[in-house]
SENUGU-56048 format. One record per residue (C-alpha): x, y, z; residue in three letters. Coordinates in Angstrom, 2 decimals. Layout:
% SENUGU-56048
X/Y/Z/Ala .
...
***
This chain:
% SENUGU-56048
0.00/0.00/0.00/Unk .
2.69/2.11/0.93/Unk .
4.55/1.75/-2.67/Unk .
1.10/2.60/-4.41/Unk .
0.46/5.54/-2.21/Unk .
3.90/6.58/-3.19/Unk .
3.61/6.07/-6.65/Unk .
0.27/7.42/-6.72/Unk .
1.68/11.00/-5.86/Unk .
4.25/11.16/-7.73/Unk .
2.26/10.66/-10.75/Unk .
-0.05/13.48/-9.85/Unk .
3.06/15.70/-9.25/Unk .
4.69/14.98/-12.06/Unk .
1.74/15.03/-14.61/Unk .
1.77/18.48/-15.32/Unk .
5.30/18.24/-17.08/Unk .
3.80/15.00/-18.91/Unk .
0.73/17.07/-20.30/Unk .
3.31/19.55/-20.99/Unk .
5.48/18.08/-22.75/Unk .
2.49/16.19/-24.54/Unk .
1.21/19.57/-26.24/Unk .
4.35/19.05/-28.47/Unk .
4.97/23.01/-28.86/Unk .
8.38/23.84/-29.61/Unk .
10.93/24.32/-26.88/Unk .
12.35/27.32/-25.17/Unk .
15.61/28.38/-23.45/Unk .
16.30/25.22/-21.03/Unk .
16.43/28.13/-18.61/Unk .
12.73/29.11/-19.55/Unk .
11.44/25.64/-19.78/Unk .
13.43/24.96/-16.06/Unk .
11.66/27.65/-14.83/Unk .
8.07/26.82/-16.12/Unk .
8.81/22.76/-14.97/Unk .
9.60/23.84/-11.26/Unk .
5.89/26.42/-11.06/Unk .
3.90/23.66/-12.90/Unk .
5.26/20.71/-10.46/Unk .
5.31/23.63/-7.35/Unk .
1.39/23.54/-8.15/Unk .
0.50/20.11/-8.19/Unk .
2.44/19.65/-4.96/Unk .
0.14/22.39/-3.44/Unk .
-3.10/20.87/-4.59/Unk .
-1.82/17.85/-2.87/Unk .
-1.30/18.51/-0.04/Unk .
-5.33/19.44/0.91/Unk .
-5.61/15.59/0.25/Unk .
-2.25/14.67/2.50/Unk .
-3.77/17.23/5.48/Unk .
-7.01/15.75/5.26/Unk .
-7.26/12.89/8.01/Unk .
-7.72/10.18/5.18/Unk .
-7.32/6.49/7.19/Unk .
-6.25/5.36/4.06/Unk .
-3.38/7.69/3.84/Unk .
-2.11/7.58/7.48/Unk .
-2.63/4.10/8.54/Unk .
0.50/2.90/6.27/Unk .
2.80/5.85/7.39/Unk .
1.97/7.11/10.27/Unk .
0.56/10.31/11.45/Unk .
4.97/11.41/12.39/Unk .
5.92/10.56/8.88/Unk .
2.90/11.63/6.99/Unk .
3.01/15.37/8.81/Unk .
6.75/15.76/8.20/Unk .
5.41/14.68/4.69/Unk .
3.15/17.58/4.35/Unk .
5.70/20.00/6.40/Unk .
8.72/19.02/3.64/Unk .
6.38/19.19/0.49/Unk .
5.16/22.61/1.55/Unk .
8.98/24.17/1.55/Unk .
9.51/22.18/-1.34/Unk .
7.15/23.91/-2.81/Unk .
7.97/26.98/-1.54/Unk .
11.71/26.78/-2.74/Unk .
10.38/26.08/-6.49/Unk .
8.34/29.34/-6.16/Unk .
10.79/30.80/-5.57/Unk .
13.01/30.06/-7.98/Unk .
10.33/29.62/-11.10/Unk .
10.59/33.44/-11.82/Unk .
14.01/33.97/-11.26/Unk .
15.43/30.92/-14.05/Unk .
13.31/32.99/-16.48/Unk .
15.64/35.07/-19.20/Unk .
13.01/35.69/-21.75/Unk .
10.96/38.50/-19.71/Unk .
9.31/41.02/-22.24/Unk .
5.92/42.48/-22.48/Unk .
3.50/40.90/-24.81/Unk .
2.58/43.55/-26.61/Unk .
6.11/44.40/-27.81/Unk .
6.26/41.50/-30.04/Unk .
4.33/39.78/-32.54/Unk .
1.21/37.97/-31.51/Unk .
2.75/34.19/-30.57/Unk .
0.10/32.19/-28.80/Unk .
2.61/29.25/-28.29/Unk .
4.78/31.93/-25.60/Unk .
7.48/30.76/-27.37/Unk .
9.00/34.34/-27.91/Unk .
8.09/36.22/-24.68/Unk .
7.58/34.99/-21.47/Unk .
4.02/37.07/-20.33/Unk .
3.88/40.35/-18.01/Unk .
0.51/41.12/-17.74/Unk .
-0.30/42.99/-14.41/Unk .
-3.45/40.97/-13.21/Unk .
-1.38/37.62/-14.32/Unk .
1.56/38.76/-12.39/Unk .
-0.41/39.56/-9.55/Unk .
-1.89/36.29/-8.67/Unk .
1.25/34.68/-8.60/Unk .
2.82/37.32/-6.39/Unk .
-0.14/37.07/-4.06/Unk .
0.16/33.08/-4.10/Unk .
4.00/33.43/-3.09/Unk .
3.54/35.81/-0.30/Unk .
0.46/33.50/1.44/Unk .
2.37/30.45/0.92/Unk .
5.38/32.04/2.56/Unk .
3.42/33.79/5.41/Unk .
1.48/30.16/5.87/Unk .
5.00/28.33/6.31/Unk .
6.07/30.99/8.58/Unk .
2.81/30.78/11.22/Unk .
3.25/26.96/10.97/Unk .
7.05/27.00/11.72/Unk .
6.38/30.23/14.38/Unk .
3.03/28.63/15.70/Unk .
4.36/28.19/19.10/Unk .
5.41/32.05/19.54/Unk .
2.99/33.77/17.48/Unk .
0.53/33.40/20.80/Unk .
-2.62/32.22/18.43/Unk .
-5.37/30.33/19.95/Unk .
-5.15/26.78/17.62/Unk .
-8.69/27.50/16.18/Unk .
-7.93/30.37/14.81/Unk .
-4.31/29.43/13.53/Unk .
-6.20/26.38/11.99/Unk .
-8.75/28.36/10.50/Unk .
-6.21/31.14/9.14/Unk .
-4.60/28.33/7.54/Unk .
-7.04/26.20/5.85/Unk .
-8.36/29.37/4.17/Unk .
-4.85/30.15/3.58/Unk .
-3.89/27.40/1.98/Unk .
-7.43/27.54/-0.15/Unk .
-6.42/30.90/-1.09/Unk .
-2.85/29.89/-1.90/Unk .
-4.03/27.64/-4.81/Unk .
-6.96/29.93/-6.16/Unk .
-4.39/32.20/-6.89/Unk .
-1.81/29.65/-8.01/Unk .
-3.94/28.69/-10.48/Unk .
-5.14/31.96/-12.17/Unk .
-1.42/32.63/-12.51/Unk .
-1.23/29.27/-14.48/Unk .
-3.83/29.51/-16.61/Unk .
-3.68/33.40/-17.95/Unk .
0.03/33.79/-18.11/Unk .
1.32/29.75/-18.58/Unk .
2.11/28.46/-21.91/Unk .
1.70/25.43/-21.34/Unk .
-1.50/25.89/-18.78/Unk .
-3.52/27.58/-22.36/Unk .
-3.84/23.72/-22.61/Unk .
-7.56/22.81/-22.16/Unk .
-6.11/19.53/-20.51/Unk .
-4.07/21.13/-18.27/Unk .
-6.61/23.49/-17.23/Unk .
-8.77/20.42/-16.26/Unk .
-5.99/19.23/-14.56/Unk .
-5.77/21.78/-12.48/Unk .
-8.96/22.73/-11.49/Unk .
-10.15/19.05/-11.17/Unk .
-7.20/19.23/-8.52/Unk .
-8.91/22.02/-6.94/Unk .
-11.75/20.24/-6.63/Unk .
-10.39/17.59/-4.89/Unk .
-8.48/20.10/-2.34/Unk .
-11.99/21.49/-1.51/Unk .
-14.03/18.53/-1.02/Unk .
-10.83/17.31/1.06/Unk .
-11.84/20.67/3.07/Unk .
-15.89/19.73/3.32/Unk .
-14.82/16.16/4.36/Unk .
-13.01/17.32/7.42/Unk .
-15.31/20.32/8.17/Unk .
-18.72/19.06/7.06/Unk .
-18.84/15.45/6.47/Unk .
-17.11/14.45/9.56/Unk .
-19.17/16.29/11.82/Unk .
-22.04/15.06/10.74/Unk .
-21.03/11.80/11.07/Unk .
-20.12/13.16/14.32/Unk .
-23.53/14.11/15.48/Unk .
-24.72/10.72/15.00/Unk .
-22.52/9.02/17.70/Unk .
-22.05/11.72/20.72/Unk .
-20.24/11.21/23.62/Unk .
-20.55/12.87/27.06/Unk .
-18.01/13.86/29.93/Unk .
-18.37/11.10/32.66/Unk .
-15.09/12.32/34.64/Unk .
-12.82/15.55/34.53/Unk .
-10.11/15.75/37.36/Unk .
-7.26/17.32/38.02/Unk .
-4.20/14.84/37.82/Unk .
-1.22/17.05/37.72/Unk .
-0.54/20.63/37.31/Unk .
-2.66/22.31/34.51/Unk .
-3.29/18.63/33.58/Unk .
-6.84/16.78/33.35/Unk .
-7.84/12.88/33.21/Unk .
-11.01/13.51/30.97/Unk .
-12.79/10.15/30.60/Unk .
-15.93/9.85/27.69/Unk .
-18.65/7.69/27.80/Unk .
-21.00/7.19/24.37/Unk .
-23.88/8.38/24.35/Unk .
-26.28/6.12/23.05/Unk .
-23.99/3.91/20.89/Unk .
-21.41/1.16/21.66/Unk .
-18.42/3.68/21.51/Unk .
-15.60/3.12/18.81/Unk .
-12.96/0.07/17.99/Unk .
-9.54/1.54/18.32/Unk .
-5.84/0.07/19.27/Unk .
-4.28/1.21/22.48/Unk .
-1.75/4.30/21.91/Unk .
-4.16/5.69/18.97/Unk .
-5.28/9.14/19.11/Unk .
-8.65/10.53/18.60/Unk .
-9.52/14.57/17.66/Unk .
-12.50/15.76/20.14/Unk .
-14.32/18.42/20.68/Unk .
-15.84/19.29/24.58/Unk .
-18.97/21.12/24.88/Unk .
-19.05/22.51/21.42/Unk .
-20.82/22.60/18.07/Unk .
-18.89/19.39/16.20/Unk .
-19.14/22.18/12.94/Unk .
-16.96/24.28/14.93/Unk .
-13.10/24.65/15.24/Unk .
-12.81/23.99/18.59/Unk .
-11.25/20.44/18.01/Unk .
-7.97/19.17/19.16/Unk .
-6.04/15.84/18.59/Unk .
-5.27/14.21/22.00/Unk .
-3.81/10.43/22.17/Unk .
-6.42/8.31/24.09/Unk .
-5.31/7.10/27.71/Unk .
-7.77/4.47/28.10/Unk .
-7.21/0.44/27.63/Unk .
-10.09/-1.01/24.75/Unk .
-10.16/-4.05/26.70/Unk .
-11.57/-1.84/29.81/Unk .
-14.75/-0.69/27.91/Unk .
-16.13/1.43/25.81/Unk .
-15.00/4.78/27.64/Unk .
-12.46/6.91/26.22/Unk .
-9.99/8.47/29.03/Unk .
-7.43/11.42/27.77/Unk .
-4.57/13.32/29.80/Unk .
-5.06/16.85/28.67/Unk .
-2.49/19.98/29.32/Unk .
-4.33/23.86/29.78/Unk .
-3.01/25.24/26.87/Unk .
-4.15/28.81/25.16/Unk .
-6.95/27.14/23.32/Unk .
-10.26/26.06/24.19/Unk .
-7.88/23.43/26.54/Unk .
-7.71/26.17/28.82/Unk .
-12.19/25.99/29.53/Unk .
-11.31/22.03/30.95/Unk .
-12.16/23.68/34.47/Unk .
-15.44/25.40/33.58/Unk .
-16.99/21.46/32.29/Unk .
-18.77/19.66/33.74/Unk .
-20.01/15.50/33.94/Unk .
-22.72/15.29/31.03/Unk .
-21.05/17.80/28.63/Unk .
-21.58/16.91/25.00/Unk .
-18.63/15.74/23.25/Unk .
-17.78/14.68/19.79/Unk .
-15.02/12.61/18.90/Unk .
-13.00/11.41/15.69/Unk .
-11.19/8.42/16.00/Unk .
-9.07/6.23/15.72/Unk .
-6.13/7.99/14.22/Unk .
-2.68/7.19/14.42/Unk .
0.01/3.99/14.25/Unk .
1.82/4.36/17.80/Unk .
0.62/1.22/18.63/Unk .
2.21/-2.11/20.20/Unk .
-0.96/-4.16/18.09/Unk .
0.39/-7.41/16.92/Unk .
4.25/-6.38/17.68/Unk .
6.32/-9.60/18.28/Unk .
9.10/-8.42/20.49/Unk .
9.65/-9.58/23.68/Unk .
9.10/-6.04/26.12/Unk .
7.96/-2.88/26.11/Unk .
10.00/-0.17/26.65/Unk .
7.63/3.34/26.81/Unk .
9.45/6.79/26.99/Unk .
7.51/9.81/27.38/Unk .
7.84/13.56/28.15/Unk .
5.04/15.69/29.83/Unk .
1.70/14.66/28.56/Unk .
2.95/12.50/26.15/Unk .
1.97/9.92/28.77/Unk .
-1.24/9.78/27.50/Unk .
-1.03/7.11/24.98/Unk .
1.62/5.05/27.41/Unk .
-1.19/4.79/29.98/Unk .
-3.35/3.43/27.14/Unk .
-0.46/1.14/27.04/Unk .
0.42/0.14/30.26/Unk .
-3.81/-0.41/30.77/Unk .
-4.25/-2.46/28.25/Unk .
-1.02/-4.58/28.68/Unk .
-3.19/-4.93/32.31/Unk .
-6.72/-5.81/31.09/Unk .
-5.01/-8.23/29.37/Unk .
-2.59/-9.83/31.22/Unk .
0.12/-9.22/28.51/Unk .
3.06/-11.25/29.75/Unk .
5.95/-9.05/28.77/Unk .
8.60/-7.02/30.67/Unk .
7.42/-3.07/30.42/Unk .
9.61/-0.21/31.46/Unk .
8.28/3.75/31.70/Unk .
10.67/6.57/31.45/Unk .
8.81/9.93/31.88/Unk .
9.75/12.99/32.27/Unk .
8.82/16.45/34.00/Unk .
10.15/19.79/34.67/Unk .
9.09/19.45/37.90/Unk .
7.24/17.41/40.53/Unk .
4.08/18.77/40.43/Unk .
4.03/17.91/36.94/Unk .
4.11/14.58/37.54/Unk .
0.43/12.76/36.46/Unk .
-1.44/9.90/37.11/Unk .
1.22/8.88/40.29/Unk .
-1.16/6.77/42.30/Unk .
-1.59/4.87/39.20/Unk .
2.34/4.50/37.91/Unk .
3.31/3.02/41.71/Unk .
0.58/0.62/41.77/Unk .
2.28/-0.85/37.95/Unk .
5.53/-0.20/39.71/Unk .
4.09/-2.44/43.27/Unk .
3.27/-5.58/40.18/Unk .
6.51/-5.22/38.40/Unk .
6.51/-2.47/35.80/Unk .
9.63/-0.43/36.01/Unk .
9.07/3.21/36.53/Unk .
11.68/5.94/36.12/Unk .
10.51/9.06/37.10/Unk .
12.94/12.12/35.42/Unk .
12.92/15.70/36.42/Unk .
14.83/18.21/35.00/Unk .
13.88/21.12/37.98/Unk .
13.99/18.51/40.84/Unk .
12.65/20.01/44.97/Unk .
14.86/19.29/47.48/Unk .
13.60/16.19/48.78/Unk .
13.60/14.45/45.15/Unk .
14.84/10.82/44.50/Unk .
14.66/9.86/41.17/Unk .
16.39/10.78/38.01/Unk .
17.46/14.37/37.41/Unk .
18.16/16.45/34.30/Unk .
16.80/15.26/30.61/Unk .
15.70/11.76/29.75/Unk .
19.35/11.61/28.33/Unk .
21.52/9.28/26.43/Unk .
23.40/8.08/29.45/Unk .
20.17/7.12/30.98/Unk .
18.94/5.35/27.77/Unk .
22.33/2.92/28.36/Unk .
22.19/2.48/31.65/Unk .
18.35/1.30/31.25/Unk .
18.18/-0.48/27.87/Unk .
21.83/-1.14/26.78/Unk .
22.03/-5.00/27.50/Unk .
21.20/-8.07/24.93/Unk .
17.94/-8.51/26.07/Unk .
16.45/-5.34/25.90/Unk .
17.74/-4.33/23.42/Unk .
15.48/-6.31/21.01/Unk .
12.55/-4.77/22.93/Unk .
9.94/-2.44/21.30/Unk .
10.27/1.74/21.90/Unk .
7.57/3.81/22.14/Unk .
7.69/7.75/22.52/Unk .
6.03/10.27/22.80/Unk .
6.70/13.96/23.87/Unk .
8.17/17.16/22.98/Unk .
10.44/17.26/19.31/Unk .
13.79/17.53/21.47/Unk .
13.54/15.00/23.54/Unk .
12.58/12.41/20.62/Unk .
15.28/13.28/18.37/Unk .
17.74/12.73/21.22/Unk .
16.23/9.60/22.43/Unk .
15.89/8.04/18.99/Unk .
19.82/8.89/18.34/Unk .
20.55/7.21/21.81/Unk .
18.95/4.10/21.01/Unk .
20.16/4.27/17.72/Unk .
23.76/4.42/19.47/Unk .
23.41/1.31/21.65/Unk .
22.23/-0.63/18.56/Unk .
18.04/-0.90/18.88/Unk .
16.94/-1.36/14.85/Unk .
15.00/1.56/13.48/Unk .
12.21/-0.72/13.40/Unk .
11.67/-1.08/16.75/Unk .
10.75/2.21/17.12/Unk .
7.74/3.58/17.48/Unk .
7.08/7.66/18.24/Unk .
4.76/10.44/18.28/Unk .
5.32/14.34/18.40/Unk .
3.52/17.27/20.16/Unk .
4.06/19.66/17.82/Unk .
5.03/19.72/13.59/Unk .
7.19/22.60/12.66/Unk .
***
């Protein structure tokens, strides 16, 4: 599946240069025709990517949600970079009107204002889109309205890509490319109505309500679901479901959280949830019997039919979540195999779920509790979740054939995965999940 998805998109991307190249018009500088390859493949990449953002099972289940978003992150400043260069390469730039009438461009490369415009305005959204998604963090937007200012973005982005194409391209006069294009559009909408219409509608047919909402850690809530009147959803422990708490599922208060909860359990659907500055930070205001709405499952950071022999689960801040989902269900189902949790906090009062982790550390789970800002009267593990401790826990014959799971902040994974890397634990074996995509 994985090869065909692959294939699939580079055909799309590439297609414009085919139905280029099939118009059979003579060719141009190499410079010219360099330039006009990079804007028409620069396009298609942009259309795309609606279909790559769009939460299509079909399209994350082989990847991965980590691959699949660094996927979409790469492709846009791909993209971006052959924007960028698609006017520069030109060396043919006249006006048409100072030359004799040549409908195949093959004389002039086109400067009409309005033309010009649209691409200029296409550039400058795509760049300022990139930027917000790279500065999201430290911009200080609520998510909604970062997610809204970028799906209409992006929208916006291609409208105008595609007037510049089609009244200043030569090879966009093409009646076939101009299908091409705007049955791409198309698609990039309806990708848009599936998340944003079509999914909450489905939505409204299975509700769920708040059973539970307390406060497990600092700024830090176990929120537990139950359906409401339906049998609740299949899903794999570690997944991660997009919900929406006491609002309109046609709304953009939604948020992807990883689900804390065992399937074996039940049909309830638990979550660890940080007060962020987004409708996260309202958690206190609920209360039991809210209406929620949930999308799920999502995601691949599962241990689901994994062969090794123990699970080794390493997580930063809230990106326990989805190893309590773990650690339940290796519980509720009397999974056999060694488990270890690293986690880490800034602090102590950071830590969540505590009762919980010593009562799997009383039956034989190994905790190891980090903290980077330890109090005086702190035992465990100081500093980062570093590469020291990763050999001193996991760097032994055994183990190291185990399975890794993370999940956390962007830092910590990349310096975890090179540490396991280092003692020799195959790519393979593992498994992670980020908090944030820049």
């Amino acid at each position: 599946m994985r090869l065909v998805l692959i294939l699939g998109y580079l055909a799309l991307a590439l297609a414009p240069l085919a139905l280029s190249a099939s118009q059979g018009l003579p060719p141009r500088a190499l410079l010219d025709e360099l330039a006009t390859g990079a804007g028409l493949v620069a396009l298609a990449i942009l259309l795309v990517e609606f279909v790559l953002s769009g939460r299509f099972r079909v399209i994350m289940r082989p990847f991965g949600m980590d691959i699949t978003m660094r996927f979409h992150q790469l492709l846009a400043r791909t993209a971006l970079a052959l924007v960028l260069i698609h006017p520069i390469l030109y060396t043919t730039w006249q006006r048409p009107d100072a030359l004799p009438n040549d409908p195949t461009r093959q004389s002039f490369v086109a400067l009409e204002l309005h033309g010009l415009l649209d691409g200029i305005y296409a550039f400058l959204l795509l760049g300022a889109l990139i930027a917000m998604a790279i500065l999201r963090s430290d911009l200080g937007y609520r998510y909604e309205i970062w997610r809204a200012m970028h799906g209409l973005g992006a929208v916006l982005v291609a409208w105008f890509g595609i007037q510049h194409a089609t009244d200043l391209g030569r090879y966009s006069q093409s009646e076939t490319l101009v299908w091409f294009w705007w049955v791409l559009f198309a698609l990039a909408v309806l990708s848009l109505l599936f998340v944003y219409l079509a999914k909450p509608v489905a939505k409204l047919r299975k509700p769920w309500r708040i059973k539970s909402l307390n406060r497990t850690a600092d700024r830090t809530w176990h929120v537990t679901l139950q359906p409401d009147g339906h049998t609740g959803i299949s899903y794999q422990a570690g997944q991660f479901a997009w919900i929406n708490l006491g609002h309109t599922p046609f709304g953009l208060a939604e948020n992807p959280f990883s689900i804390a909860s065992a399937p074996a359990a039940g049909p309830d659907l638990s979550f660890l949830i940080k007060e962020l500055g987004d409708s996260t930070s309202q958690l206190g205001k609920l209360r039991p019997g809210t209406r929620a709405y949930v999308d799920a499952p999502h995601g691949s950071l599962t241990i689901a039919n994994r062969p090794e022999p123990g699970i080794a689960l390493i997580a930063g801040g809230v990106g326990l979540a989805p190893m309590l989902g773990i650690l339940r269900e290796l519980a509720a189902t009397k999974d056999p195999r060694p488990a270890a949790l690293v986690y880490g906090n800034r602090h102590s009062g950071q830590i969540a779920c505590r009762d919980e982790l010593d009562s799997y550390a009383a039956t034989g789970t190994e905790i190891t509790q980090v903290l980077s800002e330890p109090g005086h009267d702190w035992t465990g593990e100081t500093g980062l979740i570093s590469a020291d401790l990763i050999r001193r826990l996991f760097d032994t014959p055994e183990r190291r054939s185990w399975l890794f799971v993370l999940c956390g902040p962007p830092p910590m994974l990349d310096s975890v995965e090179d540490a396991l890397l280092a003692i020799g634990v195959e790519s393979h074996q593992i498994l992670s999940e980020r908090f944030v995509y820049d």
